[in-house]
PyMOL CGO cylinders between C-alpha atoms (Angstrom):
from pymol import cmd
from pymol.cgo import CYLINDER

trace = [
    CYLINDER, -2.01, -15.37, 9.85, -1.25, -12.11, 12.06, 0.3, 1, 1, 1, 1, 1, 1,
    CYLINDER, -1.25, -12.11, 12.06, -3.42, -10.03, 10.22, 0.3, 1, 1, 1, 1, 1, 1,
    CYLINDER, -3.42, -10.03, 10.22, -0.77, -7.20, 9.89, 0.3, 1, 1, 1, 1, 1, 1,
    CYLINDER, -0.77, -7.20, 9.89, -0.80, -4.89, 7.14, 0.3, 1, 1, 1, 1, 1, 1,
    CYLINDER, -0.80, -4.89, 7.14, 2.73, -3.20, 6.35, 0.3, 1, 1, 1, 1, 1, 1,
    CYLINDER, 2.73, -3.20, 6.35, 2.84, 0.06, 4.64, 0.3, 1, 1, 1, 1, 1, 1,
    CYLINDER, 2.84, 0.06, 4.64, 5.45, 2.02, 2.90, 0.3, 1, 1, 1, 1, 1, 1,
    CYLINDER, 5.45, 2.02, 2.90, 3.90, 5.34, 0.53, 0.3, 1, 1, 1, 1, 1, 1,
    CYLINDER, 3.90, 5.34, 0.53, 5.96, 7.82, -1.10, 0.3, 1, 1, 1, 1, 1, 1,
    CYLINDER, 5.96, 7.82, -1.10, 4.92, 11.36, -2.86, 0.3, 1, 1, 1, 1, 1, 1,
    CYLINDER, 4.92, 11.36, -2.86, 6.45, 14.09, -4.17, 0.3, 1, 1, 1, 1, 1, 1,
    CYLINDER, 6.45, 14.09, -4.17, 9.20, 14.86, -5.89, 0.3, 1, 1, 1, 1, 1, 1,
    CYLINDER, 9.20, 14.86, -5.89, 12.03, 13.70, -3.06, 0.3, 1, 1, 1, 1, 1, 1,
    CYLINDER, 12.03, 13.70, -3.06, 10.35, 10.31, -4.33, 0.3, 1, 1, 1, 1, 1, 1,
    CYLINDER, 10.35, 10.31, -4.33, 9.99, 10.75, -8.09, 0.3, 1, 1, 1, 1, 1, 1,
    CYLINDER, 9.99, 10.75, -8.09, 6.55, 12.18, -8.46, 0.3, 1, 1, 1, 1, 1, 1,
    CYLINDER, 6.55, 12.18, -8.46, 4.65, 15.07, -8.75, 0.3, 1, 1, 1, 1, 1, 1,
    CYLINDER, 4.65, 15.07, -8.75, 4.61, 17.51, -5.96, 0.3, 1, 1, 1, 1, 1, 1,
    CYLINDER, 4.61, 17.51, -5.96, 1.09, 17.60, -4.06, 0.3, 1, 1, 1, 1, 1, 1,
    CYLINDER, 1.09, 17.60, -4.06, -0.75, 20.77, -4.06, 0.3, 1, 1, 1, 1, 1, 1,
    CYLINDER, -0.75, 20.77, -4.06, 0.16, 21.07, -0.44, 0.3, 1, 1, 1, 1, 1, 1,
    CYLINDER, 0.16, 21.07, -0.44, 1.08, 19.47, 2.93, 0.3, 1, 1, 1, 1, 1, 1,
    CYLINDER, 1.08, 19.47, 2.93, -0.74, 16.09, 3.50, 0.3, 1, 1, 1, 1, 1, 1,
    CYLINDER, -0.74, 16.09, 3.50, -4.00, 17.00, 5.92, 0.3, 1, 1, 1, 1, 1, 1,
    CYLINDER, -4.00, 17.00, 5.92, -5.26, 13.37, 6.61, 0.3, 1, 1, 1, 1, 1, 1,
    CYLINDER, -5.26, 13.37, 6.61, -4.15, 9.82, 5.35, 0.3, 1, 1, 1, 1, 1, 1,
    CYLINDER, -4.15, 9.82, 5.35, -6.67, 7.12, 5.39, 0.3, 1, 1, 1, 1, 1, 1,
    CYLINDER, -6.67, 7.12, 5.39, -7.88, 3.61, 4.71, 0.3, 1, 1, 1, 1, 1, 1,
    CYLINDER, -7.88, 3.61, 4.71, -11.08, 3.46, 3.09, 0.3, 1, 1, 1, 1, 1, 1,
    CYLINDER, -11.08, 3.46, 3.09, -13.37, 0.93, 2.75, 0.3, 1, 1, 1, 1, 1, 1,
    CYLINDER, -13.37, 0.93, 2.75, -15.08, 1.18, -0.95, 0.3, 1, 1, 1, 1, 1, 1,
    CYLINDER, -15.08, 1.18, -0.95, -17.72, -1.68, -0.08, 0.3, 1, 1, 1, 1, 1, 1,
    CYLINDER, -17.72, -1.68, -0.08, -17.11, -3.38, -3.28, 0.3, 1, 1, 1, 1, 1, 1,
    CYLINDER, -17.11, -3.38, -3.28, -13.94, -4.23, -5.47, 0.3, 1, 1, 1, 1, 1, 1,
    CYLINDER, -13.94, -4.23, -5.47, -14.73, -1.67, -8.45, 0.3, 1, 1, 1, 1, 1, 1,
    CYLINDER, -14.73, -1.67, -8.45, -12.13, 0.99, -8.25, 0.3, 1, 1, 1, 1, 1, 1,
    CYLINDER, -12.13, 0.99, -8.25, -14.01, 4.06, -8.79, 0.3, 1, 1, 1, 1, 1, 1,
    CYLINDER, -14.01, 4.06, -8.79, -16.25, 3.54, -5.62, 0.3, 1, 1, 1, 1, 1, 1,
    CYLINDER, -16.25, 3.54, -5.62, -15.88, 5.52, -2.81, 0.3, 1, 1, 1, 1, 1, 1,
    CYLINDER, -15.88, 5.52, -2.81, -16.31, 4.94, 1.07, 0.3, 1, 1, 1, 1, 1, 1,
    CYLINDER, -16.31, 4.94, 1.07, -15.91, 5.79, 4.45, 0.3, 1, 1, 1, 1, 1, 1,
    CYLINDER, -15.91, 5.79, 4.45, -12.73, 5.97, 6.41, 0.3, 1, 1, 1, 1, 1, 1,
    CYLINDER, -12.73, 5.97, 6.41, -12.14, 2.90, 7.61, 0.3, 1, 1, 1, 1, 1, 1,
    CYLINDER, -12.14, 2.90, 7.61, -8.00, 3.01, 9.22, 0.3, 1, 1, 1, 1, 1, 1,
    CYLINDER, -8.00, 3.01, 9.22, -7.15, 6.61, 9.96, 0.3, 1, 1, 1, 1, 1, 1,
    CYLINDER, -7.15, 6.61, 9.96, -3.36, 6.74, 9.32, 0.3, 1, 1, 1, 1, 1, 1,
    CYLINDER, -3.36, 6.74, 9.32, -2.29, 9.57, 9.80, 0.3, 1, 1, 1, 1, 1, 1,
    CYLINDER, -2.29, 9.57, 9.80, -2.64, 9.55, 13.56, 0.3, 1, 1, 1, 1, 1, 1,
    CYLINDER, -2.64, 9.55, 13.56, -1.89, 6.37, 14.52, 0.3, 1, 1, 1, 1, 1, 1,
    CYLINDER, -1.89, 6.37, 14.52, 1.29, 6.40, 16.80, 0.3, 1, 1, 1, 1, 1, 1,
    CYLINDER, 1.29, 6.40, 16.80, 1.97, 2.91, 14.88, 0.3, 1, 1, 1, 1, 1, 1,
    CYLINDER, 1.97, 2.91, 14.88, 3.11, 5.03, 11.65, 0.3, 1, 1, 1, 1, 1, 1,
    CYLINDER, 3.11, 5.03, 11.65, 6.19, 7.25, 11.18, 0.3, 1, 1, 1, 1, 1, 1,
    CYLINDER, 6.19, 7.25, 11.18, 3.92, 9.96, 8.88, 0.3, 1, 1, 1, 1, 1, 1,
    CYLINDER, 3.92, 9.96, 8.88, 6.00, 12.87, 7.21, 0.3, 1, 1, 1, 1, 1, 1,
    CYLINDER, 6.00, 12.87, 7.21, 2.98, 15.03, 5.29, 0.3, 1, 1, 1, 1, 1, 1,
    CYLINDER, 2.98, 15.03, 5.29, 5.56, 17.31, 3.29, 0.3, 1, 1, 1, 1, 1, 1,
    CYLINDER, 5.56, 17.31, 3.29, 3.94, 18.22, -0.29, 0.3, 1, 1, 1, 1, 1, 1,
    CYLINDER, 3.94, 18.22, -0.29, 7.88, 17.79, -1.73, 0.3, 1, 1, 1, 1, 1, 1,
    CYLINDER, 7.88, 17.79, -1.73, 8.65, 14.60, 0.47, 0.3, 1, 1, 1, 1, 1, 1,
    CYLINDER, 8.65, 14.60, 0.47, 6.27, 12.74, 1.97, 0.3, 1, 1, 1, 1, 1, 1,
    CYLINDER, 6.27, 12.74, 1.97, 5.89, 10.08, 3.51, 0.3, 1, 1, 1, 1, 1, 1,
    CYLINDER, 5.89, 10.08, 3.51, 3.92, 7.01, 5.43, 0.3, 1, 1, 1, 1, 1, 1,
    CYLINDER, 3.92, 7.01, 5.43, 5.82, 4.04, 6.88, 0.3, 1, 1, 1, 1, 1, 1,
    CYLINDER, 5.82, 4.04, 6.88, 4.16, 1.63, 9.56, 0.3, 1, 1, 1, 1, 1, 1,
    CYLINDER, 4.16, 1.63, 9.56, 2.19, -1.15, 9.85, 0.3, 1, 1, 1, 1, 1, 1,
    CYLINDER, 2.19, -1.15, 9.85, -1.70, -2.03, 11.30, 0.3, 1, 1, 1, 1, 1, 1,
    CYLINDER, -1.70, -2.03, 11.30, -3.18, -5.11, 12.84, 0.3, 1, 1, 1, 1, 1, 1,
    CYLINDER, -3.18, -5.11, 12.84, -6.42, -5.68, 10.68, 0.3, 1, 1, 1, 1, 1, 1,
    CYLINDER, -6.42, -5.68, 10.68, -9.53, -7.40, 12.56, 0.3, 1, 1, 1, 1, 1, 1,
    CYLINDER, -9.53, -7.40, 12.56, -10.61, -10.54, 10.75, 0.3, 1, 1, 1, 1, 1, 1,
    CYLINDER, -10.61, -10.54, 10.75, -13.25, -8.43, 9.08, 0.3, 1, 1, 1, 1, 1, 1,
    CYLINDER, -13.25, -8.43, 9.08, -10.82, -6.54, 7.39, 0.3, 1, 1, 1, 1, 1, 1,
    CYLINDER, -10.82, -6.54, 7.39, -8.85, -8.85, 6.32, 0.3, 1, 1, 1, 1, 1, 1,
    CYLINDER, -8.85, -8.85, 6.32, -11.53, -10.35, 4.50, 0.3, 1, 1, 1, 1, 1, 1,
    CYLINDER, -11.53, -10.35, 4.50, -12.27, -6.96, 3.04, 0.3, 1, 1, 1, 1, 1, 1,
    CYLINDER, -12.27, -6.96, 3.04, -8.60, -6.04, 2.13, 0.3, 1, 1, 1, 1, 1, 1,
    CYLINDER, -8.60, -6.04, 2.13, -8.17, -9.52, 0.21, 0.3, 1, 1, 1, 1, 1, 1,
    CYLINDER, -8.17, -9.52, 0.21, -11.59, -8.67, -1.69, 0.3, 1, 1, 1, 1, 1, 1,
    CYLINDER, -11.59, -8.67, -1.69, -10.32, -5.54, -3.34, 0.3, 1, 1, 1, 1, 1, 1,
    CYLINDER, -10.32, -5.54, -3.34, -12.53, -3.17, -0.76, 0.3, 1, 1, 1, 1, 1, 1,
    CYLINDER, -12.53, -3.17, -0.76, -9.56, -0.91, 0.60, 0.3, 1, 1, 1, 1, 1, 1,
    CYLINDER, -9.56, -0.91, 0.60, -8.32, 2.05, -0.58, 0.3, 1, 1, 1, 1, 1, 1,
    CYLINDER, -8.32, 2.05, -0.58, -5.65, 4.46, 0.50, 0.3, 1, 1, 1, 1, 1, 1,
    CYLINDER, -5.65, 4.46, 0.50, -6.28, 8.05, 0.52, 0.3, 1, 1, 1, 1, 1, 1,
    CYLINDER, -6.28, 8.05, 0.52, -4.70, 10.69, 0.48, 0.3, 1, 1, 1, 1, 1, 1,
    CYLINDER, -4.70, 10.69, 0.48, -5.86, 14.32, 1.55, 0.3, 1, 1, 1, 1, 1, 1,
    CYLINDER, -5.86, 14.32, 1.55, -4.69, 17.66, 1.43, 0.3, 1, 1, 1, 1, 1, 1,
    CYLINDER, -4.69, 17.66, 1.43, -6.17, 21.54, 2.12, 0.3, 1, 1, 1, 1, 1, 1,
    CYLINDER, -6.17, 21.54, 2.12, -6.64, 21.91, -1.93, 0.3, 1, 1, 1, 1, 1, 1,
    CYLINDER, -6.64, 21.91, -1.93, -8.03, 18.15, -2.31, 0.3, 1, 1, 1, 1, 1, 1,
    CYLINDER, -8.03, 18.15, -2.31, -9.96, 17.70, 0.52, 0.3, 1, 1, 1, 1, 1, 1,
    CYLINDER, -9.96, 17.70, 0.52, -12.03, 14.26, -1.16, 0.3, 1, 1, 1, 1, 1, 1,
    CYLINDER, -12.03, 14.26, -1.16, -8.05, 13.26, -1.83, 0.3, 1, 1, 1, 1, 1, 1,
    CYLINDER, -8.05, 13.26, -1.83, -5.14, 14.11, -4.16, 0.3, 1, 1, 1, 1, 1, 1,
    CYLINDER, -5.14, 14.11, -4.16, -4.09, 10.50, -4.55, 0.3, 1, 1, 1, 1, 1, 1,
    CYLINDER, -4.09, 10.50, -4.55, -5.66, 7.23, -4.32, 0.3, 1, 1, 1, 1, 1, 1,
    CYLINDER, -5.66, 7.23, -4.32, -4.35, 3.90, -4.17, 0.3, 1, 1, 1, 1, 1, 1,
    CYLINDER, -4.35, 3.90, -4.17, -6.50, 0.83, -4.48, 0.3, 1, 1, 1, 1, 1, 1,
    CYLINDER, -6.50, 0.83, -4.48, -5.00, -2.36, -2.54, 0.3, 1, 1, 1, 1, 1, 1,
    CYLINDER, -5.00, -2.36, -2.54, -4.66, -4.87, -4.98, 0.3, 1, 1, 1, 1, 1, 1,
    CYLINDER, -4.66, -4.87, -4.98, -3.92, -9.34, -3.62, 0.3, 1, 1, 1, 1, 1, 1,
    CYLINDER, -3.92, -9.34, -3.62, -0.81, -9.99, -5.03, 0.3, 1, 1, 1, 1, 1, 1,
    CYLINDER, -0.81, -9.99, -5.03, -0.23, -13.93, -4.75, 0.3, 1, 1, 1, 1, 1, 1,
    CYLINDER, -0.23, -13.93, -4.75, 2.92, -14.74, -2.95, 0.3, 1, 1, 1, 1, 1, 1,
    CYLINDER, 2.92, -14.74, -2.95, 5.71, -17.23, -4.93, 0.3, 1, 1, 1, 1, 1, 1,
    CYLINDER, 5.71, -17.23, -4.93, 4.57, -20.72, -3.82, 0.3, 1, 1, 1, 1, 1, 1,
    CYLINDER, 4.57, -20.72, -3.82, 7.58, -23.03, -2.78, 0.3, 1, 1, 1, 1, 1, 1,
    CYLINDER, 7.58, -23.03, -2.78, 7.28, -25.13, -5.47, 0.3, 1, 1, 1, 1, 1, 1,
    CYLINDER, 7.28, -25.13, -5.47, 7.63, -22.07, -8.11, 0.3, 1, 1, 1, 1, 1, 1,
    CYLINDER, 7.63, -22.07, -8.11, 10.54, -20.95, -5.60, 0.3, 1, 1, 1, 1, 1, 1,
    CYLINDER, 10.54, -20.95, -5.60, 12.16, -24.86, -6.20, 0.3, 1, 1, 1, 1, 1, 1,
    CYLINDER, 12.16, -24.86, -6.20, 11.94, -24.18, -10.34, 0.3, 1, 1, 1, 1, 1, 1,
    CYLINDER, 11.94, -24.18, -10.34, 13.50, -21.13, -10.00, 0.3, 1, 1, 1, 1, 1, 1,
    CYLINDER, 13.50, -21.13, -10.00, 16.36, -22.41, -7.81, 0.3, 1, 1, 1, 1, 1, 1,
    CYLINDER, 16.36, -22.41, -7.81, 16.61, -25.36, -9.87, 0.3, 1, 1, 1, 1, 1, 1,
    CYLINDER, 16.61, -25.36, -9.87, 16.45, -23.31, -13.05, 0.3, 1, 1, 1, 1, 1, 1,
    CYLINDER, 16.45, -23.31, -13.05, 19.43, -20.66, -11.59, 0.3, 1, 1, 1, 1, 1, 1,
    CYLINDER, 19.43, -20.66, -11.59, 21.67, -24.01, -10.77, 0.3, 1, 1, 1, 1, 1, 1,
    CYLINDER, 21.67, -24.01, -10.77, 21.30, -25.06, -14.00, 0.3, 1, 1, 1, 1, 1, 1,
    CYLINDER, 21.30, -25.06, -14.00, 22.16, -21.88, -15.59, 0.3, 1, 1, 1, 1, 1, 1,
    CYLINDER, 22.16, -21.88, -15.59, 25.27, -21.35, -13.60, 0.3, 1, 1, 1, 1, 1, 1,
    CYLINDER, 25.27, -21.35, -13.60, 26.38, -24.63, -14.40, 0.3, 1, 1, 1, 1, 1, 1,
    CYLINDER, 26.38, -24.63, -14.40, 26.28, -23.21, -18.42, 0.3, 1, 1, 1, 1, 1, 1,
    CYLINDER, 26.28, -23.21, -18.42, 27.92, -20.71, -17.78, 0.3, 1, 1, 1, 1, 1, 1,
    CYLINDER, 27.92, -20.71, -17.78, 30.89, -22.85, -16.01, 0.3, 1, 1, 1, 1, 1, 1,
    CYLINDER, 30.89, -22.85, -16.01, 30.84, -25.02, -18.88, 0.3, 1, 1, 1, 1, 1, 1,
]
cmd.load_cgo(trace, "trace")
């Protein structure tokens, strides 16, 4: 409804991967015009910049944390699979590491209702 797109990344080994080649040089959105992974596109959200995002680039440690109000447009684009994030460095100028943003469908509140009903009734075994 708001059109705001949270972000939390992590890289390197202070978050239990591989060190990057070097200090991040540019963090990006990309739009891949299609939802087949191994496209490519133009930058579309430059992140890196954006006083909305706390952005640490460390190779060791780094990190991205923030959020983005998307125009209609791009929400449309997001939920069809178009967006990638990328992420650049002096070594890996096309990008060290890509993300592709994936829908995830939220818990409807009728699956959240089985659950609850399902956790009741194992708790009440368990008294038993």
């Amino acid at each position: 409804v708001t059109n705001i797109l949270s972000i939390n990344v992590g890289w390197g080994s202070g978050n239990g991967f591989t060190d990057l080649t070097g200090n991040v040089t540019g963090i990006h959105i990309h739009d891949a015009g299609s939802a087949n992974f191994s496209d490519n596109g133009g930058v579309e959200i430059n992140l890196g910049s954006s006083s909305d995002f706390t952005f640490n680039n460390r190779a060791t440690n780094g990190t991205l944390i923030g959020a983005t109000t998307l125009s209609d447009a791009q929400e449309i684009e997001l939920l069809n699979g178009q967006y990638y994030l990328n992420v650049h460095t002096a070594t890996n100028g096309t990008g060290e590491i890509r993300g592709n943003f994936v829908a995830v469908p939220e818990p409807t509140s009728a699956g959240l209702a089985c659950f609850a009903l399902l956790g009741s009734v194992l708790v009440r075994r368990r008294r038993a």
